[in-house]
Phi, psi and omega in degrees: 000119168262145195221105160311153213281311167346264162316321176290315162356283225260346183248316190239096158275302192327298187295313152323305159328293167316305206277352175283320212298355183254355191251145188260161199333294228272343180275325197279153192277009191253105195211143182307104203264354193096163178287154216259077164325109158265141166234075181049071161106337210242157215230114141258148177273108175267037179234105203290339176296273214308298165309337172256037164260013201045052197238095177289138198264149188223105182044294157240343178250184182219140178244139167257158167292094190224173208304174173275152218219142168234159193246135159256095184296333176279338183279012146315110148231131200306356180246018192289173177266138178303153184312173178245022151280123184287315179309322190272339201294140181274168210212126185257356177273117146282144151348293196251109170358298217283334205259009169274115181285255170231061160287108157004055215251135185274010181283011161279000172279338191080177197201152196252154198297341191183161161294325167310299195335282182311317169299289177320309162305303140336303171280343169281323152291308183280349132286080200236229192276329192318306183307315182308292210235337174295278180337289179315330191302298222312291182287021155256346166248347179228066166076034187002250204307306169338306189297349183310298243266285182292342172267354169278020211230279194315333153331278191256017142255357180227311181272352169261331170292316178306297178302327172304283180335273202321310211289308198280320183277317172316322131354294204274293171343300197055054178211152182274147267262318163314315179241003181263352169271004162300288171304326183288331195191126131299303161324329186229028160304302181313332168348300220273342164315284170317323166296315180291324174291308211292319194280357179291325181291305193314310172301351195263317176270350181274331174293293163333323149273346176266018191259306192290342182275313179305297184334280200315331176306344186238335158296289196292036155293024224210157156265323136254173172308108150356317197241018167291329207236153136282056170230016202285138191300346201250021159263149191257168229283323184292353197284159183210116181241125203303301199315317166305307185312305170296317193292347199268334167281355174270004163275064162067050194069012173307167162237121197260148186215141178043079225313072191245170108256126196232117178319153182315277174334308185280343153331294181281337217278325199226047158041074188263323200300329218266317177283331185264020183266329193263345219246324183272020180250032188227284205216077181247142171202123223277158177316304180276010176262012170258315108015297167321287203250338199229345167229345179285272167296298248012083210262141184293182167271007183167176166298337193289340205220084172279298170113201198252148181308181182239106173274012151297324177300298197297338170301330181274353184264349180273215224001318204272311174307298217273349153257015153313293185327287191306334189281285217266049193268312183265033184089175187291333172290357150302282241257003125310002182226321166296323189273027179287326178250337171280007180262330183264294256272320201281324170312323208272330178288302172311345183269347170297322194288354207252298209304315198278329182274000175276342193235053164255139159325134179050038163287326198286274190284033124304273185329316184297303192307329186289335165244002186294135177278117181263106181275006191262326188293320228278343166250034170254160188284350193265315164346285179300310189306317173284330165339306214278315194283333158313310182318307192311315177298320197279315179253341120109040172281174184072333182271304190119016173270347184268315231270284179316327167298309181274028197259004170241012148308160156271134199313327191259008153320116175277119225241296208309302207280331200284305172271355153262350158328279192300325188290296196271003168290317167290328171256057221181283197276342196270330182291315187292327177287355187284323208273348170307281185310327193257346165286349167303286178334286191312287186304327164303295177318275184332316186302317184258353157084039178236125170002158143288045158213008171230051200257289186238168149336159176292152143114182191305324194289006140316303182281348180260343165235315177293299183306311174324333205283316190289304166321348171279005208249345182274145176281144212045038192320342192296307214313304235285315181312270174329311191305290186335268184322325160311297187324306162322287188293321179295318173323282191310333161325297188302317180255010160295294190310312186286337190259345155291319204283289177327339183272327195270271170022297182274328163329294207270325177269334188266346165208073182321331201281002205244005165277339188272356174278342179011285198283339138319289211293307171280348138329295154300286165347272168338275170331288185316319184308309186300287171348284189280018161241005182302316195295333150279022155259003178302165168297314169295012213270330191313325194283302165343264172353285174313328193271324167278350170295283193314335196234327174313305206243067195228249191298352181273348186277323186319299147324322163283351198272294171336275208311312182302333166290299163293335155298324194255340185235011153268307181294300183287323168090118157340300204283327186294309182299330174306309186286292185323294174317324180277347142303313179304329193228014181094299179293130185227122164219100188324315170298319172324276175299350180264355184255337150317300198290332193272000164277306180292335177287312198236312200280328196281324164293350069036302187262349188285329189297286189316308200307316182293318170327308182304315206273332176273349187259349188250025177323130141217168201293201209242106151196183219213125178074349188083038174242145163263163156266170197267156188245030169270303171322296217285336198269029182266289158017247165331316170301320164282346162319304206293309200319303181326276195338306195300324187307291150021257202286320184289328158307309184274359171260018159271304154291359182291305200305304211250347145313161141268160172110212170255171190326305208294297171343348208241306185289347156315264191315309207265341153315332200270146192270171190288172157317325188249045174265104193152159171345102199263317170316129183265076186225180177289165168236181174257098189333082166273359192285018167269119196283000179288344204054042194270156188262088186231110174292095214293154186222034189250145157329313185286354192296082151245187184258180214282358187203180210264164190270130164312162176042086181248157155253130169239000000 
């Protein structure tokens, strides 16, 4: 198809706009005339080259005169790499405001106040309850030290490249997860739908543990601890309480047994000494964890038994929605300032548990079992898988929420610096909290007379029974009790907040007239959220949790991770994506960039492929507690597994339907990013043609920026 240049100018600007980003200044028919003086009604170029180069304006942009020209449009191809002088690609954002036509501006999305806002946010998403009580479960089950050893390798082959990727396209974008992969591939526009289900499961059980952290926080209102003692009706025959254990031994040689104390004679009379001497090598179970599980949950015999709501739960998770509600009702510049604290507030309380738990009795060997390395793990495949699966947990790549944080940067952010900030600040707390937990785990063992590795269950009640326990052990334990538990709801909150805003977010972007709607959209958000988490407030909800834990956000994000690789750095092009960043932060370093691309092309999809393999062929069914599940659960499982996918695949056969031209035409075409593909930001670029890579921001005519602005109108 041939087109005069002119006309195609002026009919298809946007799609023109795309096809200059591969063409340099002096070939484009397009060229930056300088600032504009109006004078009653009428427009001059107070830039006298410009005006005498005959270059007439045409609506927001300037047309030159040059011969007539014709375009061959199928013989483009959109995925090629921008040249590689960065400096000369030509560039359609002016400089200067007043020459911006109907460009796209993205401040009705809002924008965060400073860079700190955003690091803080960030690190509040990505530090979250996982750190508290996953990360430890994971390396308490797979080889204590070991497990240091695949999750720092999943680190830096899958989670920091991954988190660089999102963080640079939300960035460069300025749009959330729902629509940039629209512009970007229309074909793999579900991508980003499927990233959003997935954090929609994940928000419906992560409030509900910070709704069980609100309880216990209003339980430690008290003078003593609830879960101090076995002498409570919801303790079990097996409970064993040191504080009981002592008074009871301060009577004349009494013996607490089953949580009695019975005088010396009769003790002996009935061979007491010999049952609590045997009893502390078997089935002792500490206070809070009958606290836990028996008043707290009153937890069923299965899934099979969801049972009756708990309205102590439900009341803190509407409490939990409604200071959701309140953070973000006024956009990310609130919640940029709430997370100054949930994001600091929680270190300073681990570093009192950390001080207090080394120097508990049988702490040494908790810390020992934690760094001792079991290398026998290191040759199973579920090892790597849960690593992999931390990773996800800790840095949430694939969920769409760093795409949704940074799609509210300011465009000339280092995004770049910003993720390793955040990595190793994340496997930095997640290491220090192991060391929390296991001088803990370790004071438990010694206490209950049991292995470290047969201390407590998998799953959140590491932070709801090991930590409650210890704290009875602090002098004013309610206070010490409250801090933990705030400290809990600010964790879950900071990643609470990023995973509603991805949700709003995606809303909001996909029907833009609904930002001025703002506190409706998190309103209705909110509400549906509260809804769809009472069934895990049921006696049955734990097995509920566990089930959505294990399947929502487990082998299907993996598969988005894949896909997301392969869209940006095969379909869309590496060396092409590379260069927009490298507008974006100033930086051109050739190692730099060729060790990105060999991450992104091959080793981080590479290893995701494997990872992913594993986890289907090491499939086994589902249980909790040493309860199995029924395999009507496990096809529940799978079904939410699968929704991301179906979203995936039923969104790009939609648009297959509704191209036009034959299949291949059509996979052509959708492959190719749209017409509203490009900056949403109106800025400058960065001279990289400096061999220093320096950042100096050109103000010259020639100055645009590296790629062409979504909506431009001519």
């Amino acid at each position: 198809m041939e087109r005069n240049n002119e006309e195609y100018i002026i009919n298809q600007p946007n799609r023109y706009n795309n096809e200059l980003r591969r063409r340099s200044v002096p070939d484009s028919p397009l060229a930056y005339a300088g600032p504009v003086n109006k004078e009653r009604g009428t427009e001059k170029y107070t830039d006298p080259a410009a005006a005498a180069s005959g270059i007439e304006k045409t609506g927001a942009w300037f047309k030159a005169e040059f011969p007539e020209a014709t375009l061959h449009i199928e013989e483009i191809n959109p995925n090629e790499s921008l040249a590689q002088d960065v400096s000369s690609t030509a560039v359609l954002t002016p400089l200067d405001d007043d020459l911006v036509g109907n460009v796209e501006d993205p401040g009705d999305r809002g924008n965060w106040t400073g860079r700190f806002d955003f690091l803080m946010s960030l690190l509040g998403y990505s530090v979250g309850l996982g750190n508290v009580w996953r990360f430890p479960y994971l390396a308490y089950s797979n080889g204590g030290g070991a497990f240091l050893f695949p999750f720092v390798l999943m680190l830096l082959l899958v989670g920091l490249p991954m988190m660089f990727m999102e963080l640079a396209l939300g960035q460069f974008a300025a749009l959330g997860p729902a629509t940039v992969f629209g512009r970007m591939c229309p074909l793999l526009h579900g991508l980003g739908y499927g990233m959003v289900a997935v954090t929609s499961l994940v928000g419906l059980y992560y409030t509900v543990i910070i709704a069980w952290a609100v309880l216990y926080m209003f339980t430690s209102f008290t003078s003593e601890l609830p879960w101090e003692r076995c002498h409570n009706p919801w303790a079990t025959p097996n409970c064993y309480s040191l504080k009981d254990a002592g008074d009871c031994a301060a009577r004349n040689g009494s013996v607490y047994y089953q949580s009695t104390c019975f005088n010396s004679s009769y003790a002996e009379e009935n061979n007491l000494y010999n049952i609590t001497e045997s009893q502390n090598h078997t089935s002792r179970t500490a206070p809070a964890q009958d606290f836990f599980e028996r008043h707290i949950l009153e937890i069923s015999e299965g899934i099979h038994d969801i049972g009756a709501l708990k309205w102590q739960i439900v009341l803190c998770l509407l409490f939990a929605w409604l200071l959701t509600f309140v953070a973000l009702s006024k956009g990310v510049k609130s919640v940029g300032k709430v997370v100054y604290f949930t994001a600091l507030f929680p270190y300073f309380v681990l570093t009192i548990l950390f001080f207090r738990g080394v120097t508990l009795p049988g702490a040494k060997d908790g810390i020992i079992y934690y760094l001792t390395p079991d290398f026998e793990q290191l040759k199973m495949a579920k090892t790597w898988v849960a690593a992999a699966v931390q990773i996800f947990f800790a840095l949430s790549p694939a969920w769409g929420g760093l795409i949704t944080l940074s799609s509210y940067n300011k465009f000339h952010n280092d995004c770049y610096k910003d993720a390793l900030i955040v990595s190793i600040s994340n496997i930095s707390t997640s290491i220090f909290a192991g060391f929390v937990i296991f001088s803990i785990v370790g004071y438990l063992a010694q206490e209950l007379g049991m292995p470290v590795d047969k201390v407590v269950e998998q799953g959140p009640g590491l932070a709801f029974i090991v930590f409650p326990d210890v704290v009875t052990r602090l002098p004013v334990s309610p206070l010490w009790s409250f801090l933990f538990f705030f400290m809990l709801i600010t964790l879950g909150m900071g990643s609470e907040f990023a995973l509603l805003e991805t949700v709003m977010t995606a809303v909001q972007d996909t029907y833009p007239q609904l930002r001025s709607k703002k506190v409706y959209v998190v309103m209705i958000v909110s509400i549906l959220g509260f809804a769809g988490g009472l069934i895990i407030c049921s006696q049955g909800g734990m097995y509920v949790l566990q089930l959505m834990d294990t399947y929502a956000a487990s082998w299907s994000v993996f598969l988005m991770a894949i896909l997301e690789c392969v869209l940006i750095a095969w379909i869309y092009g590496a060396d092409r994506f590379l260069q927009d960043i490298e507008q974006m932060i100033g930086v051109k370093n050739r190692h730099w960039h060729n060790f990105f691309k060999l991450f992104w092309k091959y080793l981080t999809p590479g290893t995701l492929l494997f990872l992913l393999f594993f986890n289907w062929i090491q499939y086994s069914p589902m249980e909790y507690a040493g309860k199995k599940y029924p395999m009507w659960a496990d096809g529940i499982g799978w079904a939410m597994a699968f929704i991301p996918v179906i979203l995936v695949v039923g969104i790009a056969i939609n648009h297959i339907l509704k191209a036009e031209g034959s299949l291949l035409q059509r996979l052509k075409t959708l492959i190719r990013p749209s017409d509203k593909w490009g900056p949403a930001h109106k800025v400058p670029k960065f001279d990289l043609t400096d061999p220093e890579g320096q950042r100096k921001i050109l103000t010259s005519n020639a100055a645009f920026s590296a790629s062409s602005p979504f909506e431009t109108q001519i």
